[in-house]
C-alpha positions as CSV (number, residue, x, y, z in Angstrom):
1,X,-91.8,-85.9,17.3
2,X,-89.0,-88.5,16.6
3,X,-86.9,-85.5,14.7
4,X,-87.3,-83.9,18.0
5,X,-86.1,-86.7,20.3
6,X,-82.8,-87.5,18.5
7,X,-81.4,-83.8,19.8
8,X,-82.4,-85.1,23.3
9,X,-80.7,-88.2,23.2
10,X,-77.5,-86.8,21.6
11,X,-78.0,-83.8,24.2
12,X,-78.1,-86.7,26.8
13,X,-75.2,-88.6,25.9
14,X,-72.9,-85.9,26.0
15,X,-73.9,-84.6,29.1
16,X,-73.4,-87.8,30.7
17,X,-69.9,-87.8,29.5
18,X,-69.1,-85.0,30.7
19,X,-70.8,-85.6,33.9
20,X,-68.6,-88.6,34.4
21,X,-65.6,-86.8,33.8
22,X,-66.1,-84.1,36.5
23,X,-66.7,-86.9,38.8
24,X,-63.3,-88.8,38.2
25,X,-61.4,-85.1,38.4
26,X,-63.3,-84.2,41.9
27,X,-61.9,-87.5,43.3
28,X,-58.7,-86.7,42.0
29,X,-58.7,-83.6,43.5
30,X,-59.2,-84.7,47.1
31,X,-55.6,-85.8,47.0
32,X,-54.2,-82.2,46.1
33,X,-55.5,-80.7,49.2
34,X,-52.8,-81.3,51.1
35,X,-49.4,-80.8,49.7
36,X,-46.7,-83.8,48.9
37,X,-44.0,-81.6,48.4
38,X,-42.6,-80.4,51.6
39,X,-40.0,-82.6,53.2
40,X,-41.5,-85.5,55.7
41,X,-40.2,-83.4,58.8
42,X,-38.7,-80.6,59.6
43,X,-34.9,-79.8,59.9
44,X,-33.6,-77.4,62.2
45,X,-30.6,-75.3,60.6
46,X,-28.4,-73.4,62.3
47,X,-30.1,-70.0,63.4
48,X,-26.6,-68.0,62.8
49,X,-26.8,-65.9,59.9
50,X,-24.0,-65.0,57.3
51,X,-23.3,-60.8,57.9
52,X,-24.7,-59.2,55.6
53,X,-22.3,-56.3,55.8
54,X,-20.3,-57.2,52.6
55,X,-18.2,-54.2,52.0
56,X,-16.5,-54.9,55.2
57,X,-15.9,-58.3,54.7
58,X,-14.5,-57.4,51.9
59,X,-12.5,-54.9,52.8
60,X,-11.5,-57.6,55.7
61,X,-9.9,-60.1,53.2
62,X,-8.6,-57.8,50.0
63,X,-5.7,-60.3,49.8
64,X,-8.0,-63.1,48.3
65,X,-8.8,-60.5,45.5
66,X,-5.9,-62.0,43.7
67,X,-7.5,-65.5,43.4
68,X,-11.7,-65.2,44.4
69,X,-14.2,-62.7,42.9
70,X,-15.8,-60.8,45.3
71,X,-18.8,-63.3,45.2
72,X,-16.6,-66.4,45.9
73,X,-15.1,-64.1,49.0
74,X,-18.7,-63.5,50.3
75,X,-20.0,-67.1,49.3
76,X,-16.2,-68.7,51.6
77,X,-17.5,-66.2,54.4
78,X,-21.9,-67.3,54.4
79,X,-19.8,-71.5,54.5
80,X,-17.8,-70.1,57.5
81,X,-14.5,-71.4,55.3
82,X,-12.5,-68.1,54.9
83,X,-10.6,-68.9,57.9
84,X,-9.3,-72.3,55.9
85,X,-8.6,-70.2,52.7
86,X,-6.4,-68.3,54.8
87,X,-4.8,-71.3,56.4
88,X,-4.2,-72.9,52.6
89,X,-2.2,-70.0,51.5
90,X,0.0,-69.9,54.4
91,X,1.2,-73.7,54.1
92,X,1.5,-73.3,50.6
93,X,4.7,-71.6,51.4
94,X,6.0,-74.9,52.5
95,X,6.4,-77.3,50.0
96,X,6.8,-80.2,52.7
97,X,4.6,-82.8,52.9
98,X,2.8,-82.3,56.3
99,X,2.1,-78.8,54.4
100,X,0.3,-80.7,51.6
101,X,-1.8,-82.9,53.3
102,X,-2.8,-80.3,55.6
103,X,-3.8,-78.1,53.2
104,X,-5.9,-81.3,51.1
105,X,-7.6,-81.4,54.9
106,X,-8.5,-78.2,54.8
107,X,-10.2,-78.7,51.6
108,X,-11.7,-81.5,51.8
109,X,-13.4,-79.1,54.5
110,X,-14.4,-76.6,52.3
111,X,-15.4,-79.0,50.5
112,X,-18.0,-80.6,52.6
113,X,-19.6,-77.0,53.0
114,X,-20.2,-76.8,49.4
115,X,-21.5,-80.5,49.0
116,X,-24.5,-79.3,51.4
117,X,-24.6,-75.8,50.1
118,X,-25.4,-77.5,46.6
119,X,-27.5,-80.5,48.3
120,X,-29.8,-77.4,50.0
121,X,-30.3,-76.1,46.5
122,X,-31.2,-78.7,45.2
123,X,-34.0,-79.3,47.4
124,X,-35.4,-75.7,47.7
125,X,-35.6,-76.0,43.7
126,X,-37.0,-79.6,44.3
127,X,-39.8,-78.2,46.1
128,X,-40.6,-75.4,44.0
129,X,-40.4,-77.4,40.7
130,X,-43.3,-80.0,43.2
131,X,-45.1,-77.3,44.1
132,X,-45.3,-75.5,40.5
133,X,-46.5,-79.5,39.1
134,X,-49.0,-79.4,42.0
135,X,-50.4,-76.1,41.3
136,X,-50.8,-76.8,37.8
137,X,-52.9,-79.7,38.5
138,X,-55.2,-77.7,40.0
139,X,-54.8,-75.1,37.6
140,X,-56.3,-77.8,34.5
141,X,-59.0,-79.0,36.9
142,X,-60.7,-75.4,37.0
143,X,-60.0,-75.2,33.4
144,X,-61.6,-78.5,32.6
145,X,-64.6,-76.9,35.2
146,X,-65.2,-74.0,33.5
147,X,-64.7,-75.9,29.5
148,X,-67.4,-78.4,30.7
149,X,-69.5,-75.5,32.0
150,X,-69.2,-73.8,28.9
151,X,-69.5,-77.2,26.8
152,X,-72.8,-78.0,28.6
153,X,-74.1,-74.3,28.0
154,X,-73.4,-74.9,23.9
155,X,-75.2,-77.8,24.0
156,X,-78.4,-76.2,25.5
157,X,-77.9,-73.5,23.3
158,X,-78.1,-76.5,20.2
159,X,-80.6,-78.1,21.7
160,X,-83.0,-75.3,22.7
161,X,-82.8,-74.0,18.9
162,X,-83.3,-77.2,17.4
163,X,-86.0,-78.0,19.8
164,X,-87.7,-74.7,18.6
165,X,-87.0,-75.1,15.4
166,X,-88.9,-78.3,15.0
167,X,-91.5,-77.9,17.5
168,X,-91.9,-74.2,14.9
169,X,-92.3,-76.7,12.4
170,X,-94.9,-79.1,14.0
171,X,-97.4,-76.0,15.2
172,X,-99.9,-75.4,12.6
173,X,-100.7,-72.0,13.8
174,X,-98.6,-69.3,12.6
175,X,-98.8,-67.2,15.2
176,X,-97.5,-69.7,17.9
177,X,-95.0,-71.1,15.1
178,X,-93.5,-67.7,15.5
179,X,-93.6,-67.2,19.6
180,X,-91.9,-71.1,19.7
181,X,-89.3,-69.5,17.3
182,X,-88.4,-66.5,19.2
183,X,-88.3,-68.3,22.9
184,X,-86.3,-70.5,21.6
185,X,-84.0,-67.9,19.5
186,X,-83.8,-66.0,23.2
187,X,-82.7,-69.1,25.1
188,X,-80.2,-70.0,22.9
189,X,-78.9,-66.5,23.0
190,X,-79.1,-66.2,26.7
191,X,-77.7,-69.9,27.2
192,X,-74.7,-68.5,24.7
193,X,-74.4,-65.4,27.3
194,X,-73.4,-66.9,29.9
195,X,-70.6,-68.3,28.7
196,X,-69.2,-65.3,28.6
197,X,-67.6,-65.6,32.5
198,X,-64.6,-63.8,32.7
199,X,-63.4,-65.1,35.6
200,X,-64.9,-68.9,35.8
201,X,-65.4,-71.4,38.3
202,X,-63.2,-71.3,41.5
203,X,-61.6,-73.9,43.6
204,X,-60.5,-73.9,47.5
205,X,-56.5,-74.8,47.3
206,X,-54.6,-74.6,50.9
207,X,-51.6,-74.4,51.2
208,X,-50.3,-73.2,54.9
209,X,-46.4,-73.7,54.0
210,X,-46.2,-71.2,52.0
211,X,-42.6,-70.2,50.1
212,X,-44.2,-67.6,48.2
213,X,-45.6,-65.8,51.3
214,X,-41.6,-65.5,52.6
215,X,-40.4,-64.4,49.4
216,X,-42.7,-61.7,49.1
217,X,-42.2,-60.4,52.9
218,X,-38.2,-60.2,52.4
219,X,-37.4,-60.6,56.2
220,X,-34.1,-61.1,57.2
221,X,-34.8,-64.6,57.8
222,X,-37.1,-67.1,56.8
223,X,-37.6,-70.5,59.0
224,X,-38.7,-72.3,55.5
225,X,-35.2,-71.6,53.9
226,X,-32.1,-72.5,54.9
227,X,-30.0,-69.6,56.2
228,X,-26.9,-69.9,53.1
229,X,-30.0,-69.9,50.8
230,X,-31.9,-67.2,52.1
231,X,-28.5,-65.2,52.4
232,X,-27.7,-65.7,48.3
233,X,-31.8,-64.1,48.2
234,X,-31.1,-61.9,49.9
235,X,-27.5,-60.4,49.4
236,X,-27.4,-57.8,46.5
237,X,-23.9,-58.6,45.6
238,X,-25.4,-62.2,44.2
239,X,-27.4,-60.4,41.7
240,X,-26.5,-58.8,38.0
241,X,-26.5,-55.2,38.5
242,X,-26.1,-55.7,42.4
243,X,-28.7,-53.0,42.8
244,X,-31.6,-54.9,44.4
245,X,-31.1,-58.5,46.0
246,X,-32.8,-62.0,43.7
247,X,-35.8,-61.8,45.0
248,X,-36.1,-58.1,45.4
249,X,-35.9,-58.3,41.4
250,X,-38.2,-61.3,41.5
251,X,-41.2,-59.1,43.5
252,X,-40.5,-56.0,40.7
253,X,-41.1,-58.8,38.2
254,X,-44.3,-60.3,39.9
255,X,-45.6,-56.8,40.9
256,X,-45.6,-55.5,37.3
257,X,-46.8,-58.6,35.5
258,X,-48.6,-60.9,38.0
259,X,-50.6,-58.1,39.6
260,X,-50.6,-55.1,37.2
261,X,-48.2,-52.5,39.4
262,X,-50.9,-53.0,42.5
263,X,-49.2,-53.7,45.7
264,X,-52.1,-53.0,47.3
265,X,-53.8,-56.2,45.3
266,X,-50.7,-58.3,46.1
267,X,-50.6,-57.9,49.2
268,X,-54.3,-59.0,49.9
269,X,-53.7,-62.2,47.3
270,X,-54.4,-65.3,48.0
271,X,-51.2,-66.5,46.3
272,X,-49.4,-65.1,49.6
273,X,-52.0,-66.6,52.0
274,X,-52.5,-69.8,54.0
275,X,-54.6,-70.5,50.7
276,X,-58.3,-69.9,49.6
277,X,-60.4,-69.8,46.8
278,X,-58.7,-70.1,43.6
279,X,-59.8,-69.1,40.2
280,X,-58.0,-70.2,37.2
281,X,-55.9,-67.0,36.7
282,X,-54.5,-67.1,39.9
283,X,-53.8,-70.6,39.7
284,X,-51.3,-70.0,36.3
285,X,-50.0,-66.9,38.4
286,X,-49.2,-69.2,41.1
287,X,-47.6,-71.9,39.1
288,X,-45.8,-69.1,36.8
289,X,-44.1,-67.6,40.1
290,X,-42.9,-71.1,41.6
291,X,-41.0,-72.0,38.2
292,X,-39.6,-68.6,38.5
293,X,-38.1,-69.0,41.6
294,X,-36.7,-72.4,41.1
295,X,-35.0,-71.2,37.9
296,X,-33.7,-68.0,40.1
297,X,-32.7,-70.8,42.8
298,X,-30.7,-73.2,40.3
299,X,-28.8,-69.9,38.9
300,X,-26.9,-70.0,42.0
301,X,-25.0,-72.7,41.1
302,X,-23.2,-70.6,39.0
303,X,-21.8,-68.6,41.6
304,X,-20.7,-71.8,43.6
305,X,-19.2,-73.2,40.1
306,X,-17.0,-69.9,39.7
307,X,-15.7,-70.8,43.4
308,X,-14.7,-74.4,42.4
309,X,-12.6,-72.8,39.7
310,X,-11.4,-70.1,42.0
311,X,-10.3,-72.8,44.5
312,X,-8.5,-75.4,42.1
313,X,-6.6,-72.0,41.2
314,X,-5.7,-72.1,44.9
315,X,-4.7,-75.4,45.1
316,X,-2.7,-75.9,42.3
């Protein structure tokens, strides 16, 4: 009997530890409930919104073409600056010195338009990057729920085969020596079986701000985005083949690889919900998506560098 009890207490032991782990995650997770990433109130931005009827506009101001690309042209119009552009060119005709410091007003101007512009990127890919760290905390609590599941179902598997195998050896009759060595051969197999769960434990995540839920809607206006942000989303002139707007490239992306060409399973996801019940797949979809958009979100500064350049062409 002592070979048999030296499984158990090895069986024991590790079960405890694992035991004790789940129970220092499951505090942890209390504090994930409620997200830490959105800002500590809410700011109301102006509810004008840049025109989004860019062929006009630039039509409207052709005489920039000389010194902005058409993006800088659109980017000076969503900053309500073109009007100071247009004012810069016309004192730089006169060389005086009332011209000049006019025209170092004016852009210092512009400039304070871009400071925020940039400061309002930085803080939607702030949030984002939070949100994606967040997500993937949950994300390795389910997978550290269903590893201990599985660990625990191993060890049961071990256990029940050595158990039989000794208790097999113990039992003089040979015909009970056999029926202790099949149930125990069938309960290791079915404790094996049952690791096999596809899809795994499940967690409840909520999250009722929800910057995934706007992206994949595409209105013309989202109140969790600023309006210069959502514009640069949103405009198809801010995006390489100026086909289909950032995030109308984004949602082809997510469609095809997040949700297998389904729209019909996107749009009842809980990834675009108030939140729900997670399982570990959507979780890593989920936190895939967020860095995603906070890389698309940090690209812009690209087009707001090429307008610096463009502008200390204009100056000089």
């Amino acid at each position: 009997m002592k070979k048999l009890f030296y499984p158990l207490i090895v069986f024991g032991l590790l079960t405890s530890c694992v035991s004790r782990k789940n129970q220092a995650i499951q505090q942890n997770i209390l504090t994930l409930k409620d997200s830490y990433c959105k800002a500590p109130f809410k700011y109301n931005y102006s509810n004008k919104l840049p025109s989004y009827n860019a062929d006009s506009i630039l039509a409207a101001n052709k005489e920039l073409k000389e010194i902005f690309s058409d993006q800088s042209i659109l980017i000076l119009n969503a900053l309500d600056n073109l009007d100071e552009v247009h004012k810069i060119i016309d004192l730089k005709k006169d060389s005086s010195l009332a011209s000049q410091i006019k025209v170092l007003q004016l852009k210092t101007k512009i400039n304070s338009k871009i400071t925020i512009a940039l400061t309002e990127l930085d803080a939607v890919a702030a949030e984002f990057d939070c949100e994606g760290e967040r997500v993937a905390q949950i994300g390795n609590y389910v997978d550290n729920l269903n590893s201990s599941r599985n660990n625990k179902l191993i060890l049961y598997s071990i256990v029940a085969g050595a158990a039989a195998s000794i208790a097999g050896g113990i039992v003089q009759d040979q015909g009970w020596s056999n029926a202790i060595d099949i149930g125990g051969g069938v309960l290791g197999a079915g404790f094996g079986l049952a690791t096999l769960n596809p899809k795994g434990k499940k967690v409840e995540f909520i999250h009722q701000r929800n910057l995934l839920r706007d992206i994949w809607r595409e209105k013309l206006e989202s109140p969790n985005f600023p309006p210069f942000i959502w514009y640069m989303y949103t405009e198809k002139k801010f995006s390489n083949k100026e086909e289909h707007s950032i995030i109308g490239n984004m949602k082809m992306r997510w469609l095809h690889y997040q949700f297998d060409d389904s729209k019909e399973t996107a749009d009842k996801s809980v990834i675009f919900s108030d939140g729900g019940f997670y399982r570990a797949d959507d979780l890593h979809n989920r936190a895939a998506m967020l860095n995603q958009m906070q890389s698309a979100t940090r690209t812009i500064n690209q087009n707001i560098n090429y307008l610096l350049l463009d502008l200390d062409k204009l100056i000089l």
